[in-house]
PDBQT receptor file of N, H, CA, C and O in Angstrom, charges set to zero:
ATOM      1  N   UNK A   1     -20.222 -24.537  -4.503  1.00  0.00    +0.000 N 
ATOM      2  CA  UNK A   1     -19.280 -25.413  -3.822  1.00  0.00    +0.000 C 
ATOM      3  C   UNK A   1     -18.591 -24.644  -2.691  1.00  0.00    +0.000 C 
ATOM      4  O   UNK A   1     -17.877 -23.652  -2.839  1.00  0.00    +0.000 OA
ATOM      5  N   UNK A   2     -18.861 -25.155  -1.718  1.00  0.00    +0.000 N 
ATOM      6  H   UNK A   2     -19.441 -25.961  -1.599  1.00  0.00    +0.000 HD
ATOM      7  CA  UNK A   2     -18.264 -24.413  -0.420  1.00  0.00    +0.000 C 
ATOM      8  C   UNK A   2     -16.412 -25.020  -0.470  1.00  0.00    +0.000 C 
ATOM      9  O   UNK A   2     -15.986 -25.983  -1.107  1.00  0.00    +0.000 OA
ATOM     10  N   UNK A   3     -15.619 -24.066   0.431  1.00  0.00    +0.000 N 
ATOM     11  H   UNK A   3     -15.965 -23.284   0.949  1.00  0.00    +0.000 HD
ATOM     12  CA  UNK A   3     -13.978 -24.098   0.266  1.00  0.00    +0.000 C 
ATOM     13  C   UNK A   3     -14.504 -25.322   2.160  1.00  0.00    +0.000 C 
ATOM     14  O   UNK A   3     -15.360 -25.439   3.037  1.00  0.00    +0.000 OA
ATOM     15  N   UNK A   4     -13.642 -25.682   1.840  1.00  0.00    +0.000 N 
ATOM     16  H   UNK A   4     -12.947 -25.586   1.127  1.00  0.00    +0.000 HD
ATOM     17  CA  UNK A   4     -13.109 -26.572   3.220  1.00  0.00    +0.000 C 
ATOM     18  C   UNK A   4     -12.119 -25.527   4.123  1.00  0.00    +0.000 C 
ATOM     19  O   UNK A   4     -11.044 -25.128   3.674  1.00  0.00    +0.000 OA
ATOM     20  N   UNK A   5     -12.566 -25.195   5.280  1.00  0.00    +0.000 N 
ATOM     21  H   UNK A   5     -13.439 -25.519   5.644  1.00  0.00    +0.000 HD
ATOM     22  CA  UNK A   5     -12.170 -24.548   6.545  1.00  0.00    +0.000 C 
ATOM     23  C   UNK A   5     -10.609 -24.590   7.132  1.00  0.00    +0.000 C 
ATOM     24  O   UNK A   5     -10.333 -25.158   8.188  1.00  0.00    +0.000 OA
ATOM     25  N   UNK A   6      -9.886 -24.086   6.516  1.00  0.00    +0.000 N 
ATOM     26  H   UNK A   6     -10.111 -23.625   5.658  1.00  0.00    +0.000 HD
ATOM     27  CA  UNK A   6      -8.606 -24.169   6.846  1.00  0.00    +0.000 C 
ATOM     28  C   UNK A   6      -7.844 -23.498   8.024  1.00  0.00    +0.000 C 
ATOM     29  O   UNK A   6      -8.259 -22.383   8.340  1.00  0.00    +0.000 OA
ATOM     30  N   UNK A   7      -6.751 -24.026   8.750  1.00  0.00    +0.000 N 
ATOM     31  H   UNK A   7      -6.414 -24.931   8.493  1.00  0.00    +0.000 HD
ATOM     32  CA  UNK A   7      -6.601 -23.034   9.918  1.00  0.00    +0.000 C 
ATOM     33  C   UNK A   7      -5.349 -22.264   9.281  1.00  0.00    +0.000 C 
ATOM     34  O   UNK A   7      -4.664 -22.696   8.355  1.00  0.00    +0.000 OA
ATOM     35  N   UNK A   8      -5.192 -21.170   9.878  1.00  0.00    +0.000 N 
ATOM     36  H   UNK A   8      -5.749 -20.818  10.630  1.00  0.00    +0.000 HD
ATOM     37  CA  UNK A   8      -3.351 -20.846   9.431  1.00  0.00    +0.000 C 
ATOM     38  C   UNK A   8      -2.647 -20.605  10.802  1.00  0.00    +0.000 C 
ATOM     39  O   UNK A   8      -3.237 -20.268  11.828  1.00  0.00    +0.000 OA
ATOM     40  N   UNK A   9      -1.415 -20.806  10.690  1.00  0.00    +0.000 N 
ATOM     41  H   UNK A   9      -0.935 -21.080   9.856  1.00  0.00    +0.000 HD
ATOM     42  CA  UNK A   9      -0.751 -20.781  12.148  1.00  0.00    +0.000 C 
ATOM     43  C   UNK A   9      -0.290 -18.992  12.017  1.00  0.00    +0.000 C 
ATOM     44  O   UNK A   9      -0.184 -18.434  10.925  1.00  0.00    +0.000 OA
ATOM     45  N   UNK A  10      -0.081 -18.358  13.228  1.00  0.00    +0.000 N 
ATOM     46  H   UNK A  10      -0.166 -18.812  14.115  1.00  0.00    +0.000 HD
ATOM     47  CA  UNK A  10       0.283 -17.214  13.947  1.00  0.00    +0.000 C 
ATOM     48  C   UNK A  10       1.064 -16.313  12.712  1.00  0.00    +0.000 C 
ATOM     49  O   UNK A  10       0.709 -15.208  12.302  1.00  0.00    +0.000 OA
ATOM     50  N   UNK A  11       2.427 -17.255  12.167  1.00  0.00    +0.000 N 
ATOM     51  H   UNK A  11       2.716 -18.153  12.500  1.00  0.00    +0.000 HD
ATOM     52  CA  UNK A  11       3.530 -16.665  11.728  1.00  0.00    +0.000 C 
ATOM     53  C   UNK A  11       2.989 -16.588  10.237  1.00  0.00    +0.000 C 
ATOM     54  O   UNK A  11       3.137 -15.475   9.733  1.00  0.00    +0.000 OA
ATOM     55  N   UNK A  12       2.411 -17.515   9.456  1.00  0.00    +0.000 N 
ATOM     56  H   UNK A  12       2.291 -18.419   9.866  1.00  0.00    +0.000 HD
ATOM     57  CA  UNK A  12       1.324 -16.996   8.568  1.00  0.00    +0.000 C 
ATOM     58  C   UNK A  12       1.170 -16.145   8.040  1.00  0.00    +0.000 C 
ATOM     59  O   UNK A  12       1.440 -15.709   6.921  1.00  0.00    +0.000 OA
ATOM     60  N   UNK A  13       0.467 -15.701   9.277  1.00  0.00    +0.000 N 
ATOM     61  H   UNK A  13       0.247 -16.055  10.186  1.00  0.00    +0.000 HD
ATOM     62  CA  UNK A  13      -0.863 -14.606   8.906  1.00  0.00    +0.000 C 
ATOM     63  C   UNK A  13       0.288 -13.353   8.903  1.00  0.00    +0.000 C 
ATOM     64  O   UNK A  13       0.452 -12.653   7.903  1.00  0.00    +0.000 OA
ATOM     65  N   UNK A  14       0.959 -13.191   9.988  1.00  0.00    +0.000 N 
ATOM     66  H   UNK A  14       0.826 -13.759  10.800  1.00  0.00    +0.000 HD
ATOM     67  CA  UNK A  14       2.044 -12.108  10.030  1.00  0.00    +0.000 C 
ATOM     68  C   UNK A  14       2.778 -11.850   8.806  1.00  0.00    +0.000 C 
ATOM     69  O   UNK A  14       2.934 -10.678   8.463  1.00  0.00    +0.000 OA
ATOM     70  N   UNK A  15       3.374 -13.043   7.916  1.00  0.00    +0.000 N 
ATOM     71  H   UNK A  15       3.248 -13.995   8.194  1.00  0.00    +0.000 HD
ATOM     72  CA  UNK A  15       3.561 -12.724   6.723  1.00  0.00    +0.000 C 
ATOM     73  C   UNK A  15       2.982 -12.228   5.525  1.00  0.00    +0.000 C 
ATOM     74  O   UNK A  15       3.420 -11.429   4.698  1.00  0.00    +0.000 OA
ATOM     75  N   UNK A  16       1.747 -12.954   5.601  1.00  0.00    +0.000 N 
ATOM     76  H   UNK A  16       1.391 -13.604   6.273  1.00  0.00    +0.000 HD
ATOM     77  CA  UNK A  16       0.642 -11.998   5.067  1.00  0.00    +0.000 C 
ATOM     78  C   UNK A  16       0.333 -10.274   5.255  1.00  0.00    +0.000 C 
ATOM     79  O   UNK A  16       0.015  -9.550   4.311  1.00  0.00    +0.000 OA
ATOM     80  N   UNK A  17       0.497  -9.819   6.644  1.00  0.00    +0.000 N 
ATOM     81  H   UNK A  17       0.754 -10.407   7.411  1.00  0.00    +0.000 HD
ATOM     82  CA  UNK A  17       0.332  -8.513   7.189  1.00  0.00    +0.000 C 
ATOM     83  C   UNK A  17       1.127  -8.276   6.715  1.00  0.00    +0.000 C 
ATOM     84  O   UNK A  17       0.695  -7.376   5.994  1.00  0.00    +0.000 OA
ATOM     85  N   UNK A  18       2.509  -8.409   6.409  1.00  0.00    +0.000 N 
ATOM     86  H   UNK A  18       2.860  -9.140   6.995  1.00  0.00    +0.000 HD
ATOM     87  CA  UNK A  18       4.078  -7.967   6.447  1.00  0.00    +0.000 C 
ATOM     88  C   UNK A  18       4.171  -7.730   5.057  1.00  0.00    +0.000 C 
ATOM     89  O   UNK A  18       4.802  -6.696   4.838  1.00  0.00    +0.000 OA
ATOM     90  N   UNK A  19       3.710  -8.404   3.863  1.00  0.00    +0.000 N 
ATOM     91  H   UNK A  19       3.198  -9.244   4.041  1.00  0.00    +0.000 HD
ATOM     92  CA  UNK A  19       3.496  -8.499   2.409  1.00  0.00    +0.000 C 
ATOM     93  C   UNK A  19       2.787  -7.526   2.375  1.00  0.00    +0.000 C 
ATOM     94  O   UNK A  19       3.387  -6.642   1.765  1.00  0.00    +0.000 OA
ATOM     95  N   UNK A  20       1.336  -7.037   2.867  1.00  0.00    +0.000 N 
ATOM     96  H   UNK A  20       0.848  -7.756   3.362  1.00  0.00    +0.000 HD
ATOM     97  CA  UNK A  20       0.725  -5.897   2.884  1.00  0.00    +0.000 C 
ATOM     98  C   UNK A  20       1.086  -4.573   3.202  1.00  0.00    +0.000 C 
ATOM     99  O   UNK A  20       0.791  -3.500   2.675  1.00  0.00    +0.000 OA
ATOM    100  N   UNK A  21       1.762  -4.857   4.141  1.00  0.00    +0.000 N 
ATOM    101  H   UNK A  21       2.002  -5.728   4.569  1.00  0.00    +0.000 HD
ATOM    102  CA  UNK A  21       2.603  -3.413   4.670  1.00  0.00    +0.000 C 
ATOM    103  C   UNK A  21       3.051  -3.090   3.564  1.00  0.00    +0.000 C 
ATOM    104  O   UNK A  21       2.513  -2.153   2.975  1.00  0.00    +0.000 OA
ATOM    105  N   UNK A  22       4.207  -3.807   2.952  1.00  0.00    +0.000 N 
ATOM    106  H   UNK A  22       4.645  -4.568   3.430  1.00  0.00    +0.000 HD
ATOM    107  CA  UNK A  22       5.258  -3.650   2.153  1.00  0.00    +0.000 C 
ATOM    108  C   UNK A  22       4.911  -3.470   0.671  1.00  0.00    +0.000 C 
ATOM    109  O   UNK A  22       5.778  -3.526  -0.201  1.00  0.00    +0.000 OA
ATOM    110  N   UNK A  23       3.638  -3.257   0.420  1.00  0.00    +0.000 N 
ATOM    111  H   UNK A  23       2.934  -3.212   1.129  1.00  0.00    +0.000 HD
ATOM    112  CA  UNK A  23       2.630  -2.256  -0.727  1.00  0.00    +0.000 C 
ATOM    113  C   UNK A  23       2.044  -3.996  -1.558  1.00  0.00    +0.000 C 
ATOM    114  O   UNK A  23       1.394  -3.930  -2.601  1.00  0.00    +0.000 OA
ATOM    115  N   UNK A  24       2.213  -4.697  -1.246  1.00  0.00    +0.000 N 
ATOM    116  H   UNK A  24       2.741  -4.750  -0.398  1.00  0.00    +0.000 HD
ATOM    117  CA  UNK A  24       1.554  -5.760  -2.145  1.00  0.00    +0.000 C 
ATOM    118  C   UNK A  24       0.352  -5.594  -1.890  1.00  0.00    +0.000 C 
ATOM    119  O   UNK A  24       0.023  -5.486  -0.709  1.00  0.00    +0.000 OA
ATOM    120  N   UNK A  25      -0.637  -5.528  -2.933  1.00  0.00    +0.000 N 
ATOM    121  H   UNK A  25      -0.370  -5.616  -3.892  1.00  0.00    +0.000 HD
ATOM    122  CA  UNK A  25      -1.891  -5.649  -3.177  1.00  0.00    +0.000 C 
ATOM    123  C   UNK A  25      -2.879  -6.632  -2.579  1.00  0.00    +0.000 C 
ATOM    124  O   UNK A  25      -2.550  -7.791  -2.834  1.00  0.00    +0.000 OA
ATOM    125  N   UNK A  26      -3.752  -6.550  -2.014  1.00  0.00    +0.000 N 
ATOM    126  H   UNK A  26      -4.020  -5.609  -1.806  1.00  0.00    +0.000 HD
ATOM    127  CA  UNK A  26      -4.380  -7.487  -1.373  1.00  0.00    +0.000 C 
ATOM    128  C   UNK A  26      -4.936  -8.115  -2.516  1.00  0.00    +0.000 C 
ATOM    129  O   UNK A  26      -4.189  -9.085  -2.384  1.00  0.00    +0.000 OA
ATOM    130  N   UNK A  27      -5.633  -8.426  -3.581  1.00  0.00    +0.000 N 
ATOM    131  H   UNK A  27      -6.240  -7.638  -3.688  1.00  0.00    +0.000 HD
ATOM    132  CA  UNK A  27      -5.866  -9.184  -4.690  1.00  0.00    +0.000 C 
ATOM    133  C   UNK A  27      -4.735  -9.624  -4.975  1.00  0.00    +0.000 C 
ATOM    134  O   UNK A  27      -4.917 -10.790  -4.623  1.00  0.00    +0.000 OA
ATOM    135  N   UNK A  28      -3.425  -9.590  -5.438  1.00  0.00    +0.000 N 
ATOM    136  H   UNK A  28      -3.277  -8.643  -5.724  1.00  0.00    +0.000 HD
ATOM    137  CA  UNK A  28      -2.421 -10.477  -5.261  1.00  0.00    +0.000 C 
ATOM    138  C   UNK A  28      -2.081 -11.440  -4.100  1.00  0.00    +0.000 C 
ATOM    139  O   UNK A  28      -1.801 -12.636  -4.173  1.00  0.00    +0.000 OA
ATOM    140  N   UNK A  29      -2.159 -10.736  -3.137  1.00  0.00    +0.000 N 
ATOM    141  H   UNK A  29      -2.386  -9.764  -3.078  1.00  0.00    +0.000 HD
ATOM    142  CA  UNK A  29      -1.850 -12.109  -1.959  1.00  0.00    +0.000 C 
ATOM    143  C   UNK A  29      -2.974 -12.994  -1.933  1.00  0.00    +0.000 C 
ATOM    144  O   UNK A  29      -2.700 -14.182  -1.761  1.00  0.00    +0.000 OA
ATOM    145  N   UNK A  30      -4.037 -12.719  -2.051  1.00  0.00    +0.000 N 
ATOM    146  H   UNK A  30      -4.260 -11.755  -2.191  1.00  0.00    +0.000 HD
ATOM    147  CA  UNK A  30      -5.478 -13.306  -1.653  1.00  0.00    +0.000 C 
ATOM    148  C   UNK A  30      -5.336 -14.828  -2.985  1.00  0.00    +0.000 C 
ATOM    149  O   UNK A  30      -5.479 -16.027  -2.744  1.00  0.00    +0.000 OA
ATOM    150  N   UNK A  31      -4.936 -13.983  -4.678  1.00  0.00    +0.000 N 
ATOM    151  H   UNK A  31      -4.819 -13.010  -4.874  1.00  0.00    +0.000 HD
ATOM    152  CA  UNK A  31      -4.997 -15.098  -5.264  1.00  0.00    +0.000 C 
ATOM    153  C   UNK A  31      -3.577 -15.682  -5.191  1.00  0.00    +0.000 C 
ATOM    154  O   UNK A  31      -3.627 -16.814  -5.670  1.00  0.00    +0.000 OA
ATOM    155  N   UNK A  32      -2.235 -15.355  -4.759  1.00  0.00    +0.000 N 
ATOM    156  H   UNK A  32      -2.194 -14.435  -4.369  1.00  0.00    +0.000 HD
ATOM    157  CA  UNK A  32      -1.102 -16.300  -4.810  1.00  0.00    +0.000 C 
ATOM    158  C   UNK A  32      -1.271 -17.160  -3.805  1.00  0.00    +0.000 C 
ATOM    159  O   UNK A  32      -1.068 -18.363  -3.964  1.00  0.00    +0.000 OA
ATOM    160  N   UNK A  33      -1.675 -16.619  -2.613  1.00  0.00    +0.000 N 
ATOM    161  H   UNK A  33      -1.839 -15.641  -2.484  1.00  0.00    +0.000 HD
ATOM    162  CA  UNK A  33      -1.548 -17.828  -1.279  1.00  0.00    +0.000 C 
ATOM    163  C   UNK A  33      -3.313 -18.419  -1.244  1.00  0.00    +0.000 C 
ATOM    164  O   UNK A  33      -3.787 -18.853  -0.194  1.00  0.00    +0.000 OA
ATOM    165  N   UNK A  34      -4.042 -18.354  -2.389  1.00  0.00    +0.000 N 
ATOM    166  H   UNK A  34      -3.657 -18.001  -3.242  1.00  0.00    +0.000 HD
ATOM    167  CA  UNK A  34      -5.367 -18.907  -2.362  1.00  0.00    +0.000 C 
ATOM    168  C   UNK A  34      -6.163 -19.083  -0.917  1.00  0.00    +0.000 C 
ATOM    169  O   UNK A  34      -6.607 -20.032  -0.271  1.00  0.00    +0.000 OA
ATOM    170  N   UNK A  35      -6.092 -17.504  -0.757  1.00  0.00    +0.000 N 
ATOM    171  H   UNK A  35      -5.732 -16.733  -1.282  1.00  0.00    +0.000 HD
ATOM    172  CA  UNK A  35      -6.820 -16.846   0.267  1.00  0.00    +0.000 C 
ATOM    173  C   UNK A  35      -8.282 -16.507   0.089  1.00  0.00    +0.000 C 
ATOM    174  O   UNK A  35      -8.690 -16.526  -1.072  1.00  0.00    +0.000 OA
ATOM    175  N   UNK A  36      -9.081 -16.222   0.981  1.00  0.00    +0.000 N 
ATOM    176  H   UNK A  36      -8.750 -16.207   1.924  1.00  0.00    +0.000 HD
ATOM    177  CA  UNK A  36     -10.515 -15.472   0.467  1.00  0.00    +0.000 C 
ATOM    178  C   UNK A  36     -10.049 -13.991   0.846  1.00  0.00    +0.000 C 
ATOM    179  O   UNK A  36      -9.038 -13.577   1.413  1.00  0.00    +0.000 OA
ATOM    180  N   UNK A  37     -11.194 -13.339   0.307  1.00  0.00    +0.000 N 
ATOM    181  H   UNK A  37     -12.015 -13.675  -0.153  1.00  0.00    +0.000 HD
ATOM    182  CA  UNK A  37     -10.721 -11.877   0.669  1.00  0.00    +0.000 C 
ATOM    183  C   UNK A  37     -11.386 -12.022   2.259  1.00  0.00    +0.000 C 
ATOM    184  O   UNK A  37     -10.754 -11.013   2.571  1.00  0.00    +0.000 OA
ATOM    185  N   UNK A  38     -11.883 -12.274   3.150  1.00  0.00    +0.000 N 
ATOM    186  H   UNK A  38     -12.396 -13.094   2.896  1.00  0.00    +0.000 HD
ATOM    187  CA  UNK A  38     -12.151 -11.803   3.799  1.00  0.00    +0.000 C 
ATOM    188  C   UNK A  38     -11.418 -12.432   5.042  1.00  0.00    +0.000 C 
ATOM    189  O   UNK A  38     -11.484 -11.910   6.156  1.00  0.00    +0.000 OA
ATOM    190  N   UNK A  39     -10.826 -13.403   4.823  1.00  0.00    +0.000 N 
ATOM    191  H   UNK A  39     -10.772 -13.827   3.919  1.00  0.00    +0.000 HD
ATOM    192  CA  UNK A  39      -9.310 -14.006   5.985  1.00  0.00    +0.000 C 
ATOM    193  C   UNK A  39      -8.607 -12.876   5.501  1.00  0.00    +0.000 C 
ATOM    194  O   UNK A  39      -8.583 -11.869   6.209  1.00  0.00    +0.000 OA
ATOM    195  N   UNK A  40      -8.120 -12.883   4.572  1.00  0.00    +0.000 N 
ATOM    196  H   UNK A  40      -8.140 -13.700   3.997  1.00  0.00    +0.000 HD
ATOM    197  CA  UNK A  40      -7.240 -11.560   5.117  1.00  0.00    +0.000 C 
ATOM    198  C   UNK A  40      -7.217 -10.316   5.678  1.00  0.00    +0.000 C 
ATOM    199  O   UNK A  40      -6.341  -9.700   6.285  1.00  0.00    +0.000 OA
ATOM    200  N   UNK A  41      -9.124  -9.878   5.144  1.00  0.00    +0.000 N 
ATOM    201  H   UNK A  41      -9.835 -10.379   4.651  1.00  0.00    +0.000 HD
ATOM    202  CA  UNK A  41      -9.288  -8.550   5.685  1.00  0.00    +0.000 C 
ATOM    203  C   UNK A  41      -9.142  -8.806   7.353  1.00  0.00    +0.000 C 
ATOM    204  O   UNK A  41      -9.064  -7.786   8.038  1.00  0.00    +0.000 OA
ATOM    205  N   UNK A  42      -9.101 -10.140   8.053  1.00  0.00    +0.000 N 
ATOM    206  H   UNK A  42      -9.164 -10.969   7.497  1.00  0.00    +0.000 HD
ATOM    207  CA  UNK A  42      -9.209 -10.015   9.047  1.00  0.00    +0.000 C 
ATOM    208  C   UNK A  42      -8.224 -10.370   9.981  1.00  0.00    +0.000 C 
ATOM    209  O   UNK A  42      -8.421 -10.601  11.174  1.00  0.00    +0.000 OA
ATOM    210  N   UNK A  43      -7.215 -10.401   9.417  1.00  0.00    +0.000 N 
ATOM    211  H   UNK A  43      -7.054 -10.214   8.448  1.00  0.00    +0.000 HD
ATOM    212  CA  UNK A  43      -5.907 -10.314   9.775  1.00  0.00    +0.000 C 
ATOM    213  C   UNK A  43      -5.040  -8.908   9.560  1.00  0.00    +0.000 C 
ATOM    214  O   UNK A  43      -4.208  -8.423  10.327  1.00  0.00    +0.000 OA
ATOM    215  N   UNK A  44      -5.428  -8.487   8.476  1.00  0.00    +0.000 N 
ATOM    216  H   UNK A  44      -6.104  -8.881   7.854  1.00  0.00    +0.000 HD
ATOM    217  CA  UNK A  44      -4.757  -6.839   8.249  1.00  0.00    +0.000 C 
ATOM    218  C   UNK A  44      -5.609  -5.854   8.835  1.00  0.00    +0.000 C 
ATOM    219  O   UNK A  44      -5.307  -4.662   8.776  1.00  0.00    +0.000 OA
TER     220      UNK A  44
């Protein structure tokens, strides 16, 4: 089953980066904000 193509806006993704900085685990953000791993790798 394929995920349906979602966009995220600018400020987002920055929070995402900003959660990462700040030592959160990328397997935690990926499953709280029901992310794939690889949108985020491509934002951080």
């Amino acid at each position: 089953m394929l995920r349906e193509r979602r966009s995220f806006s600018p400020e987002f993704k920055l929070q995402m980066v900003k959660l990462y900085e700040n030592g959160k685990p990328r397997n935690e953000i990926v499953r709280e904000y029901d992310l794939t791993p690889s949108a985020l790798g491509k934002w951080i």
